[in-house]
DOLO-674433 format. One record per residue (C-alpha): residue number from 1; x, y, z. Coordinates in nm, 3 decimals, m for minus. Example, Ala and Ser with C-alpha at 12.3 -4.5 7.8 and 13.67 -1.06 7.14 Angstrom:
<drenros>
+------+---------+---------+---------+
! resi !    east !   north !      up !
+------+---------+---------+---------+
!    1 !   1.230 !  m0.450 !   0.780 !
!    2 !   1.367 !  m0.106 !   0.714 !
+------+---------+---------+---------+
</drenros>
This chain:
<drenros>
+------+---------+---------+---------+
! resi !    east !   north !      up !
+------+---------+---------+---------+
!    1 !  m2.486 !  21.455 !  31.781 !
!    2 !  m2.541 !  21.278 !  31.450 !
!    3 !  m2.764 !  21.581 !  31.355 !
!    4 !  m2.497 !  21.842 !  31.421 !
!    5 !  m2.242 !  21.617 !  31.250 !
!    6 !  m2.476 !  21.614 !  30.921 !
!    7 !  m2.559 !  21.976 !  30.966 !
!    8 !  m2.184 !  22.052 !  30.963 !
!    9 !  m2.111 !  21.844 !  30.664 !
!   10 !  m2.420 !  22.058 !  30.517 !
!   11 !  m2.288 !  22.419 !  30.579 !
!   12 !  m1.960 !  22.271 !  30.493 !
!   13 !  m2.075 !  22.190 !  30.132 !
!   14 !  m2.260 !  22.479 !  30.109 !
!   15 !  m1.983 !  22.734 !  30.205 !
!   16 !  m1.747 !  22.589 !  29.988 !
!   17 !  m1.999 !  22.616 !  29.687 !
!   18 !  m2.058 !  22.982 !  29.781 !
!   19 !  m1.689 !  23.043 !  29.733 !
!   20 !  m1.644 !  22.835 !  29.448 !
!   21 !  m1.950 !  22.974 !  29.268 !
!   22 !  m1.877 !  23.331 !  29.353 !
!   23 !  m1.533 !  23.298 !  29.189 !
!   24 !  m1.685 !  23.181 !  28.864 !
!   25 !  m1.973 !  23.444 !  28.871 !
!   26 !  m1.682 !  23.690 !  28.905 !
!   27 !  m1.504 !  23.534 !  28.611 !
!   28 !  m1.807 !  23.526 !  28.398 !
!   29 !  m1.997 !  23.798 !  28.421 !
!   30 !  m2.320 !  23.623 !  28.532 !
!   31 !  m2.636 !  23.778 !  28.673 !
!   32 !  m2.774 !  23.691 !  29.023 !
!   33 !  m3.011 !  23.413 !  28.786 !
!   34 !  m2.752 !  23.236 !  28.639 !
!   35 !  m2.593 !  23.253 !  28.936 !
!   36 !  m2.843 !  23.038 !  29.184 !
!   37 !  m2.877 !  22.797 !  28.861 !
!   38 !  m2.479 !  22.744 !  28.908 !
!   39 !  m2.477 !  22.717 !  29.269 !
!   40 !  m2.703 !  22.449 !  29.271 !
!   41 !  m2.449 !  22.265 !  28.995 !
!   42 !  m2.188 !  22.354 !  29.254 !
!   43 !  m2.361 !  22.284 !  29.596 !
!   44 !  m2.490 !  21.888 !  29.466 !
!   45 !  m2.081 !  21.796 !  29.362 !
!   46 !  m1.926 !  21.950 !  29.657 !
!   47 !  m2.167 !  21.737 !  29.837 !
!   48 !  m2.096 !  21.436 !  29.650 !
!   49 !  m1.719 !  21.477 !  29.631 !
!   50 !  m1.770 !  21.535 !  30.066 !
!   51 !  m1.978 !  21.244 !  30.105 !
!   52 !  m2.015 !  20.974 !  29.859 !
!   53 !  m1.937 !  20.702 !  30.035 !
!   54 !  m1.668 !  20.608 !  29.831 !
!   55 !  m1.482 !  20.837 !  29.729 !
!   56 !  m1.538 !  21.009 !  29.365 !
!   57 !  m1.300 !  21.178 !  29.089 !
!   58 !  m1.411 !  21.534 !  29.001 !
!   59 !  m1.363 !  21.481 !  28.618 !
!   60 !  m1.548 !  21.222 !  28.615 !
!   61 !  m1.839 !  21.382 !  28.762 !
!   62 !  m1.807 !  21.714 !  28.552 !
!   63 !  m1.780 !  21.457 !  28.237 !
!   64 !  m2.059 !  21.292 !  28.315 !
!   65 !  m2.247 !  21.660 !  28.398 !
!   66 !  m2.172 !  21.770 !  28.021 !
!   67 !  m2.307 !  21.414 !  27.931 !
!   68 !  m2.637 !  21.478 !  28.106 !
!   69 !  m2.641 !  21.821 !  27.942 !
!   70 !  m2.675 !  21.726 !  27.616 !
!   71 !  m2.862 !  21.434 !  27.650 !
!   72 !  m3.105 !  21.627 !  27.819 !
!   73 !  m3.173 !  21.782 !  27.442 !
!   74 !  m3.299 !  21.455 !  27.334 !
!   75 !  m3.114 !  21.549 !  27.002 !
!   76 !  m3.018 !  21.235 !  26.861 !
!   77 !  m2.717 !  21.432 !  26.642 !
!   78 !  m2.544 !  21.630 !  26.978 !
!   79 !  m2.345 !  21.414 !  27.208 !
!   80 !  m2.056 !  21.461 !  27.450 !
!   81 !  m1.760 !  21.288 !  27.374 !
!   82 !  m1.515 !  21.157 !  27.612 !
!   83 !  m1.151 !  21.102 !  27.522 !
!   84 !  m1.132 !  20.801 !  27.391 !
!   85 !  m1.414 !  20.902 !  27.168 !
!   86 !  m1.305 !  21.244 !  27.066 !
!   87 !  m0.965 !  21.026 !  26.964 !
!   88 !  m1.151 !  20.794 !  26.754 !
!   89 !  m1.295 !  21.070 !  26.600 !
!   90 !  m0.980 !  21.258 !  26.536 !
!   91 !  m0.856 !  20.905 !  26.424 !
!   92 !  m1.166 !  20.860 !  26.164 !
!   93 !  m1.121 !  21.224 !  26.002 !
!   94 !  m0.757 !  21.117 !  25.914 !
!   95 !  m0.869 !  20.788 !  25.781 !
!   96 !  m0.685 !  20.578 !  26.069 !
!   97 !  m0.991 !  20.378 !  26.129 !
!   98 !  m1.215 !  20.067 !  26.046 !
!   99 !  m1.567 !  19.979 !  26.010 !
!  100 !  m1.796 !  19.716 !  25.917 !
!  101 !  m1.911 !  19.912 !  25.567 !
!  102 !  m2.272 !  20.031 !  25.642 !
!  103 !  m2.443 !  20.327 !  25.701 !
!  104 !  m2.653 !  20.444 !  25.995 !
!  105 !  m2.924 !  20.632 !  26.047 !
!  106 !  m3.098 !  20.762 !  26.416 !
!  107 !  m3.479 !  20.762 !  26.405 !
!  108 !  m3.771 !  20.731 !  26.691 !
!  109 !  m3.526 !  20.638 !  26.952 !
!  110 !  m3.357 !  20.332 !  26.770 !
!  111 !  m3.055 !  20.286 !  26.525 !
!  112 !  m3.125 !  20.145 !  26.155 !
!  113 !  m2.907 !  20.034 !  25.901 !
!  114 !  m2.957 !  20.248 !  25.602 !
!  115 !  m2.758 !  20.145 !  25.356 !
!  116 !  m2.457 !  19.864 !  25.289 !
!  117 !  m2.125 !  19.902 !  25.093 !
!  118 !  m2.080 !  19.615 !  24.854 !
!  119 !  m1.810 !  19.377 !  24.963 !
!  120 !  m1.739 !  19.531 !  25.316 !
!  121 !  m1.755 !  19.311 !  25.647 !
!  122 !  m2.131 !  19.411 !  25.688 !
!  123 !  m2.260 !  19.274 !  25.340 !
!  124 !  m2.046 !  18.971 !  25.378 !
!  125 !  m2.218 !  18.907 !  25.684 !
!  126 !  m2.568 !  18.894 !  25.556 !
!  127 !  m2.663 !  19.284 !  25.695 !
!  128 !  m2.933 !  19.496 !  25.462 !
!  129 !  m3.039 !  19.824 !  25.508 !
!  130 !  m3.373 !  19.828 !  25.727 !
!  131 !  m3.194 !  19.660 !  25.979 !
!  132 !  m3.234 !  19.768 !  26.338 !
!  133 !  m2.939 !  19.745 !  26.557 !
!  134 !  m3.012 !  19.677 !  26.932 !
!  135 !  m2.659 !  19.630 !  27.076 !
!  136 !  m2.273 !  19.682 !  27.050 !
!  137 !  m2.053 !  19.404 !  27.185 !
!  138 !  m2.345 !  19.326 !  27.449 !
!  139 !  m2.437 !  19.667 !  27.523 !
!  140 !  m2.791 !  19.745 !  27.410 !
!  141 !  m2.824 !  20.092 !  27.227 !
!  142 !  m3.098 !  20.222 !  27.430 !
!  143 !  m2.860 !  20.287 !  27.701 !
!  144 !  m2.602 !  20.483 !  27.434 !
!  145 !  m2.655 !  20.828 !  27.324 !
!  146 !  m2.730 !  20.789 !  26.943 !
!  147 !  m2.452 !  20.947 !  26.797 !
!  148 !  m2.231 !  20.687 !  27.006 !
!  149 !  m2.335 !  20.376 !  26.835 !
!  150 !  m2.149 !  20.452 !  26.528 !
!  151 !  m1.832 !  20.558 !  26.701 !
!  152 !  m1.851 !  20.198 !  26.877 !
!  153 !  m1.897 !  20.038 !  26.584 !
!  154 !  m1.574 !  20.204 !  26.398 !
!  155 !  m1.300 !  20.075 !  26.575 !
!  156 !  m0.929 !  19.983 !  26.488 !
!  157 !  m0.834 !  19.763 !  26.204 !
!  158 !  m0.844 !  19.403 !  26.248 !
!  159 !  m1.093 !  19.437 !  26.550 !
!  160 !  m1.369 !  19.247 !  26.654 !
!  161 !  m1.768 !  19.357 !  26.722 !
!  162 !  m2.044 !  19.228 !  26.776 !
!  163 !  m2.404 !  19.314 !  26.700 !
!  164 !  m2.713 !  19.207 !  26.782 !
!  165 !  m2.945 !  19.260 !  26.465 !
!  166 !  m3.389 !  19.315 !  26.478 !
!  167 !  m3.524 !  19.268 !  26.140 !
!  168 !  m3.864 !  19.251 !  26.057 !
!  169 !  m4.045 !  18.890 !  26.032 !
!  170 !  m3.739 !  18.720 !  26.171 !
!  171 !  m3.573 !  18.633 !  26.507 !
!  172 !  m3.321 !  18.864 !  26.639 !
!  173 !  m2.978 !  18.737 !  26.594 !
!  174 !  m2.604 !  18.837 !  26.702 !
!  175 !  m2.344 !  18.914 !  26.397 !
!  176 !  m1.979 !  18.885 !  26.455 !
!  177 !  m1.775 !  19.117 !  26.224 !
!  178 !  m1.434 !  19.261 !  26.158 !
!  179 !  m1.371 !  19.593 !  26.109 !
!  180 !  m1.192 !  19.702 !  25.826 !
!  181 !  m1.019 !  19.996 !  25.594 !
!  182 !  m1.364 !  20.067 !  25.431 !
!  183 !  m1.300 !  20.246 !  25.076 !
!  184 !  m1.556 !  20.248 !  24.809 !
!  185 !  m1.625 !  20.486 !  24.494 !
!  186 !  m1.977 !  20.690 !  24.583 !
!  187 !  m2.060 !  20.781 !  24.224 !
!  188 !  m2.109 !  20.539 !  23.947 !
!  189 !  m2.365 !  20.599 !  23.609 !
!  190 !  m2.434 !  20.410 !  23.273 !
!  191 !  m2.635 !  20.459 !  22.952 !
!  192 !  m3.030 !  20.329 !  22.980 !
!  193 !  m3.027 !  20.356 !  22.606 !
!  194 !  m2.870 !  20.597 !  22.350 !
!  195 !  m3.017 !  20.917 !  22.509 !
!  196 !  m3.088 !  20.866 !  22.891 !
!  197 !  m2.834 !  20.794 !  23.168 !
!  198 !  m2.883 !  20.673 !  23.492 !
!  199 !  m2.632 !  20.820 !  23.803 !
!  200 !  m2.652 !  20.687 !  24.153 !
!  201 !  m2.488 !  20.885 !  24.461 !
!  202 !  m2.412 !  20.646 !  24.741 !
!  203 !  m2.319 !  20.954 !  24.996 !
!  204 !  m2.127 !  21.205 !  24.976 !
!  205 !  m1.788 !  21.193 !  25.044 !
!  206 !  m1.490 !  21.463 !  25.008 !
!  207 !  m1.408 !  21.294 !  24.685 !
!  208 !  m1.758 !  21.291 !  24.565 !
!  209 !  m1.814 !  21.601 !  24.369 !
!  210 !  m1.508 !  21.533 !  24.151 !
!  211 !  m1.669 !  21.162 !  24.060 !
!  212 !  m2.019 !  21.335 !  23.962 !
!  213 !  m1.817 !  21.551 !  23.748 !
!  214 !  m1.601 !  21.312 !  23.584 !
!  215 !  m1.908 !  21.062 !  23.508 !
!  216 !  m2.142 !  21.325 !  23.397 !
!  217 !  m1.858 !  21.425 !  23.125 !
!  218 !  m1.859 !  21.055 !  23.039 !
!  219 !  m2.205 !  21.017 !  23.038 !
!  220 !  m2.244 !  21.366 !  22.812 !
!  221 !  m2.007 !  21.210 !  22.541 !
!  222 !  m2.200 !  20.900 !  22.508 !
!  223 !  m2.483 !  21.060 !  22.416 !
!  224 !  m2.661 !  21.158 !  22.726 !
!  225 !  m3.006 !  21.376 !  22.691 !
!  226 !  m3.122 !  21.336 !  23.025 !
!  227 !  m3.094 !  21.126 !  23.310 !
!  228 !  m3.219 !  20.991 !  23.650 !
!  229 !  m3.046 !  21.075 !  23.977 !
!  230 !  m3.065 !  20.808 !  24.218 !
!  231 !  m3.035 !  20.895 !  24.556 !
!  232 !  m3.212 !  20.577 !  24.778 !
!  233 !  m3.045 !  20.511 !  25.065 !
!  234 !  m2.803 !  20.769 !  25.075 !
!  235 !  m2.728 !  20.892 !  25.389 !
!  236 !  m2.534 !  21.223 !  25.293 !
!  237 !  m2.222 !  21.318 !  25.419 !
!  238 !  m2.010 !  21.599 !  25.325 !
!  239 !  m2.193 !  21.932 !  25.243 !
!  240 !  m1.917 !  22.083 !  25.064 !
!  241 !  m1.953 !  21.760 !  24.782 !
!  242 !  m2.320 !  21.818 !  24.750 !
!  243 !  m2.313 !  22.207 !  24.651 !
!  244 !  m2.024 !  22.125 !  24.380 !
!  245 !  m2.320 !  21.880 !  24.249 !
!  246 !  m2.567 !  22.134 !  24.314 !
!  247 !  m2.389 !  22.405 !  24.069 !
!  248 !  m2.343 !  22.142 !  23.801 !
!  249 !  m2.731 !  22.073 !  23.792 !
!  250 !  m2.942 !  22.345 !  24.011 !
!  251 !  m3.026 !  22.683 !  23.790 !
!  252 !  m2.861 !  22.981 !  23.949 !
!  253 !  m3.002 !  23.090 !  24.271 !
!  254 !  m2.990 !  22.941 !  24.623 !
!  255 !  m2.933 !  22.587 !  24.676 !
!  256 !  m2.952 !  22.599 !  25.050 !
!  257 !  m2.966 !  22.811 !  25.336 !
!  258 !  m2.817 !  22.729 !  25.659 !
!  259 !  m2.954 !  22.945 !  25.953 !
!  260 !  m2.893 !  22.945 !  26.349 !
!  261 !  m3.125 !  22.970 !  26.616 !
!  262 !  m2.986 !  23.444 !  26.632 !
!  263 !  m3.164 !  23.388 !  26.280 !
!  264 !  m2.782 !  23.475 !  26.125 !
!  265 !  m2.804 !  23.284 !  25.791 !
!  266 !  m2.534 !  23.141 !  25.528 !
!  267 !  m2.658 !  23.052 !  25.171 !
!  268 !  m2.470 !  22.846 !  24.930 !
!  269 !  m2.579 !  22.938 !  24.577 !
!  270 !  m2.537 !  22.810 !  24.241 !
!  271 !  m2.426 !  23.026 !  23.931 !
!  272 !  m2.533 !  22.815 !  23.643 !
!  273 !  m2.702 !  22.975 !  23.398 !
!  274 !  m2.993 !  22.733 !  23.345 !
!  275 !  m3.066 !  22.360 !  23.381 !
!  276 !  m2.850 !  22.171 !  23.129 !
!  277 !  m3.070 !  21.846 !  23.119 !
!  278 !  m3.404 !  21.691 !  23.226 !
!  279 !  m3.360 !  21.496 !  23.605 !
!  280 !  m3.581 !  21.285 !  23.768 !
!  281 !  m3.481 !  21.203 !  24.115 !
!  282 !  m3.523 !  20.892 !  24.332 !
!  283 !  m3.599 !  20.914 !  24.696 !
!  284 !  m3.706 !  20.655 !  24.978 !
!  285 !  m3.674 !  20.662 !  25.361 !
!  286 !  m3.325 !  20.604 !  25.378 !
!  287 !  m3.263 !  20.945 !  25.169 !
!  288 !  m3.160 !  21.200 !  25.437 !
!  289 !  m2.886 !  21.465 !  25.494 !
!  290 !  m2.695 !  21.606 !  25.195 !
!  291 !  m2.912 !  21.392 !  24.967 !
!  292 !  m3.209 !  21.562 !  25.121 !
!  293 !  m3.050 !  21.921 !  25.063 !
!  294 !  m2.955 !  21.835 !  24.672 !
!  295 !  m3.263 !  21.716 !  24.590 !
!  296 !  m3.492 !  22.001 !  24.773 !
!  297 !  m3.329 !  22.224 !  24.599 !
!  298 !  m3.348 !  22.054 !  24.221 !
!  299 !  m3.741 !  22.017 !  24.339 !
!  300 !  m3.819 !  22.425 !  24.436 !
!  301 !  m3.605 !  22.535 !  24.102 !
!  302 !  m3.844 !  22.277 !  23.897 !
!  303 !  m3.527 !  22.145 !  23.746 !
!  304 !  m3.588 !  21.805 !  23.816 !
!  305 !  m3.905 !  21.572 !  23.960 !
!  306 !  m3.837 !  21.341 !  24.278 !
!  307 !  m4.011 !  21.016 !  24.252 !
!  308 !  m4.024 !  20.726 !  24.516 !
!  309 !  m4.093 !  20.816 !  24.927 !
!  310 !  m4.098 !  21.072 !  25.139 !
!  311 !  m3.676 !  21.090 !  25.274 !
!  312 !  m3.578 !  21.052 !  25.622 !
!  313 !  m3.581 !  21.399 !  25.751 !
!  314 !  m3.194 !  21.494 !  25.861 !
!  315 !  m3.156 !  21.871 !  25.800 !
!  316 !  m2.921 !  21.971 !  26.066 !
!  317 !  m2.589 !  22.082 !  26.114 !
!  318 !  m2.352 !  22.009 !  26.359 !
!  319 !  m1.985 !  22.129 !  26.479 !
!  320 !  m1.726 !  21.970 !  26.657 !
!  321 !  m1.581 !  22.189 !  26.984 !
!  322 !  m1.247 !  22.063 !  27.134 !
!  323 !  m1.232 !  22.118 !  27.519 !
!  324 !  m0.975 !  22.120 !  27.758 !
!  325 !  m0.913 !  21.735 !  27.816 !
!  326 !  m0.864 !  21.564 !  27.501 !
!  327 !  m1.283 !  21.534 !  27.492 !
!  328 !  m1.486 !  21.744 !  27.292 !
!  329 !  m1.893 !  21.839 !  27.232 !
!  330 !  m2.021 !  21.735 !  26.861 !
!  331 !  m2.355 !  21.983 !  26.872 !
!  332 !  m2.608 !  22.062 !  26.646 !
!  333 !  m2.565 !  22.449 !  26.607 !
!  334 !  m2.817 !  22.538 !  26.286 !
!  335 !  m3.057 !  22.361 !  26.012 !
!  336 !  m3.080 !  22.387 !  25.660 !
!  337 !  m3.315 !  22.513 !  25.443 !
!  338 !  m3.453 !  22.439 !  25.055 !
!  339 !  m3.470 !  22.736 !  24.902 !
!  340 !  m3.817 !  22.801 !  24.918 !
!  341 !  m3.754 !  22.824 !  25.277 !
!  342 !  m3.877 !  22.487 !  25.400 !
!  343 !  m3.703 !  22.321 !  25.701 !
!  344 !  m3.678 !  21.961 !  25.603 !
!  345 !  m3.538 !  21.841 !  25.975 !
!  346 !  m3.767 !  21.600 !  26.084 !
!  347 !  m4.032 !  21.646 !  25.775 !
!  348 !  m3.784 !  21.563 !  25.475 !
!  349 !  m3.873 !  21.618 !  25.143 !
!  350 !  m4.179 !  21.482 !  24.992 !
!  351 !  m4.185 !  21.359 !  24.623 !
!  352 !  m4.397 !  21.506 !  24.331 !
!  353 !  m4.479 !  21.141 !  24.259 !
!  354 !  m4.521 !  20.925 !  24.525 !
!  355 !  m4.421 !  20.570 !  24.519 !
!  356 !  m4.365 !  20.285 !  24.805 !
!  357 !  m4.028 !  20.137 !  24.788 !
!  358 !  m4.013 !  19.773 !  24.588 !
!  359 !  m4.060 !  19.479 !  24.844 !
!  360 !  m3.687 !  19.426 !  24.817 !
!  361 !  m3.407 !  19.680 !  24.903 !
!  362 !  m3.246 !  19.813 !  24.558 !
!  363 !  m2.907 !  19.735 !  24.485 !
!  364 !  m2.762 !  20.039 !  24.553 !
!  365 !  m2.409 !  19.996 !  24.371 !
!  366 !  m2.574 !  19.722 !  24.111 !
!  367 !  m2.576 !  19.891 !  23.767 !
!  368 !  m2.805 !  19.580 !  23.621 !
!  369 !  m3.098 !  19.773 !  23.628 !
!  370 !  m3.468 !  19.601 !  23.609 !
!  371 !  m3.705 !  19.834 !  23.597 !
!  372 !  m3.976 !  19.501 !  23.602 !
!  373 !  m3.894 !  19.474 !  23.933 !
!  374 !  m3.904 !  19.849 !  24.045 !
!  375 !  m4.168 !  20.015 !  24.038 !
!  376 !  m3.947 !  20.374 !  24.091 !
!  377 !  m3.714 !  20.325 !  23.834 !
!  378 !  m3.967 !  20.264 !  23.574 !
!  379 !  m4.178 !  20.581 !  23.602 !
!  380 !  m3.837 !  20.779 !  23.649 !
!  381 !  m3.785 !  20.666 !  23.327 !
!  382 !  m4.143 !  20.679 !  23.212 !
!  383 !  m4.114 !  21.085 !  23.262 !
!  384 !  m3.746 !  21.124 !  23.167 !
!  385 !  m3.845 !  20.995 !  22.816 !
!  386 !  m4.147 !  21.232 !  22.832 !
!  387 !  m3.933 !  21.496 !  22.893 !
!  388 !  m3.625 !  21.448 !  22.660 !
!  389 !  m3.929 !  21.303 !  22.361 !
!  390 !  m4.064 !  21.711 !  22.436 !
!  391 !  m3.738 !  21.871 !  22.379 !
!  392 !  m3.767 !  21.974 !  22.730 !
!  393 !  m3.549 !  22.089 !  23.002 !
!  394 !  m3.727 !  22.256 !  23.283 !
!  395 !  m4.110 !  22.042 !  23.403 !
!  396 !  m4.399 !  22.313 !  23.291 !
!  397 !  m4.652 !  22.389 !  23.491 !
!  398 !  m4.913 !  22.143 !  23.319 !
!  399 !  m4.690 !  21.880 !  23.338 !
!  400 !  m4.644 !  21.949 !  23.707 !
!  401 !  m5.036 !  22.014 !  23.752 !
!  402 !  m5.060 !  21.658 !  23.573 !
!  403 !  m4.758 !  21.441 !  23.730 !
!  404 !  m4.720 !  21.564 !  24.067 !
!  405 !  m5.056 !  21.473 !  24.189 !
!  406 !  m5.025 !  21.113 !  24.096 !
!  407 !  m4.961 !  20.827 !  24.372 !
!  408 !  m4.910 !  20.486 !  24.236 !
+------+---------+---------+---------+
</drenros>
């Protein structure tokens, strides 16, 4: 009896599917393939929404189906996103929301701490960039899709959150922080001396090409000749800011290429007529993204060298897709490209002179520089004033054949 009972329940499930599935093969066109693929989707909820012993709400299964989904690219950058968190998101592009001032970045299955704003809830609280977070208010990060982490972290003004902090040679430890309205300026630059300049990027922001502009003019009247580019531990950001950099500083040509997987491409070019000054660019791990894409391409025109470590590797886009219930899909759709055609997702860029990072993180926003105590800085400098001493703009090919070998 019990075996015709389960049988029933069986052909039960399975009829429905049929129907079910043959409407939506109907509706979209699929092929006989497709088709068995789908009716398995179909045949496994009918049969949970029959028999689960309690009893289940379909959303919430078909939510948690397009979660699986794209998990199951094991693409760190592509998530699904629930409500709540397509709302936050909505609420973050409209600057409604509040964070603890650092930046993150998603690497080898964990979540690091990349970089930390000056004076924000995070600094105040004793975080530095190298930190590895293992879990949000309790919840340990291996059991969040990467891309979540920072949405848990943003939260409302005034809000509490917790996390639990890995750094290396010390004890893990739980930070309590507030989030807050986090604003900070992302370009700042000053005079080494009374011909080179110094410029540091913190990410790039919407505002951010308009501040390179406006402190490259200030830097120009004072004098400047040539000057170093700092880009450690910048995450990126905004694309759109880091081609307005790119055509105040790359030669003309392409500045990057962004192509999807039908091999349809978009380039972004720059029309300048030729490099204005010598540039030596800093790099180290934390370098990824849009500061990855600027720098690639001021390294395959020749009009600038990158000193420091090889960056973190982020060269892919993604797009945000609204969907029918206040959720949406955030999913990587293409990846850049320098323009000598190199894919720098998952490789990044590698510098012409190589150079580990100084024992201690640099102050990224601190304009005191001390090149005593780093090592990149200096021999930025060291081949800036080689440069602008040559009457230089663009690195010849025996200073390349001579520098870019060079690993100190």
């Amino acid at each position: 009896m019990k075996k015709k009972i389960f049988g029933g329940i069986i052909l039960t499930a399975l009829i429905s599917a049929a129907l079910t599935l043959g409407l939506v093969c109907v509706l979209l066109g699929l092929n006989s393939s497709n088709a068995l693929d789908l009716g398995r989707f179909f045949v496994a909820m009918r049969f949970i929404e029959g028999n689960y012993v309690q009893e289940v709400d379909r959303r919430q299964l078909i939510d948690g189906a397009i979660s699986g989904m794209v998990n199951s690219l094991g693409d760190p950058h592509s998530i699904y996103l629930a409500p709540q968190l397509y709302n936050q998101l909505r609420a973050e592009t409209s600057g409604a929301f509040g964070g603890i001032g650092v930046y993150m970045g998603f690497k080898n299955g964990g979540v690091q701490v990349m970089n930390v704003i000056p004076d924000g809830p995070g600094q105040r609280a004793g975080l530095l960039a190298g930190d590895e977070i293992l879990a949000v208010d309790g919840q340990p990060v291996a059991e969040i899709p990467p891309a979540e982490v920072a949405l848990k972290i943003r939260g409302e003004i005034g809000t509490p959150v917790e996390l639990l902090i890995r750094r290396e040679g010390a004890e893990d430890i739980t930070y309590s922080l507030t989030r807050e309205n986090i604003k900070v300026k992302t370009v700042a630059g000053k005079m080494i001396d009374d011909r080179l300049a110094y410029i540091k990027i913190s990410n790039f922001s919407e505002n951010t090409g308009d501040e390179f502009k406006s402190t490259l003019a200030e830097l120009e009247a004072q004098g400047m000749k040539g000057f170093i580019l700092d880009l450690r531990q910048n995450p990126g950001g905004v694309i759109t800011s880091c081609i307005e950099i790119a055509q105040e500083i790359v030669p003309k040509g392409t500045v990057t290429s962004v192509i999807k997987r039908d091999g349809s491409k978009e380039v972004y070019t720059s029309d300048l007529e030729a490099a204005r000054f010598p540039i030596v660019v800093l790099l180290d791990n934390n370098s990824a993204s849009a500061a990855e894409l600027l720098s690639g391409a001021l390294q395959d025109t020749k009009a600038a060298i990158v000193v420091g470590e090889t960056s973190y590797g982020k060269g892919s886009v993604q797009t945000l897709i609204p969907m029918a219930h206040n959720d949406g899909l955030k999913l990587t759709i293409a990846k850049y490209y320098t323009p000598n055609g190199k894919c720098i997702d998952g490789v990044g860029i590698t510098p012409d002179v190589e150079i580990k990072m100084p024992a201690s993180p640099h102050p990224l926003y601190n304009l005191n520089l001390d090149e005593a105590e780093d090592s990149q800085l200096a021999t930025a400098e060291e081949l800036l004033r080689h440069q602008v001493d040559a009457g230089k703009i663009l690195f010849d090919d025996d200073f390349w054949k001579a520098n870019s070998s060079s690993e100190q």
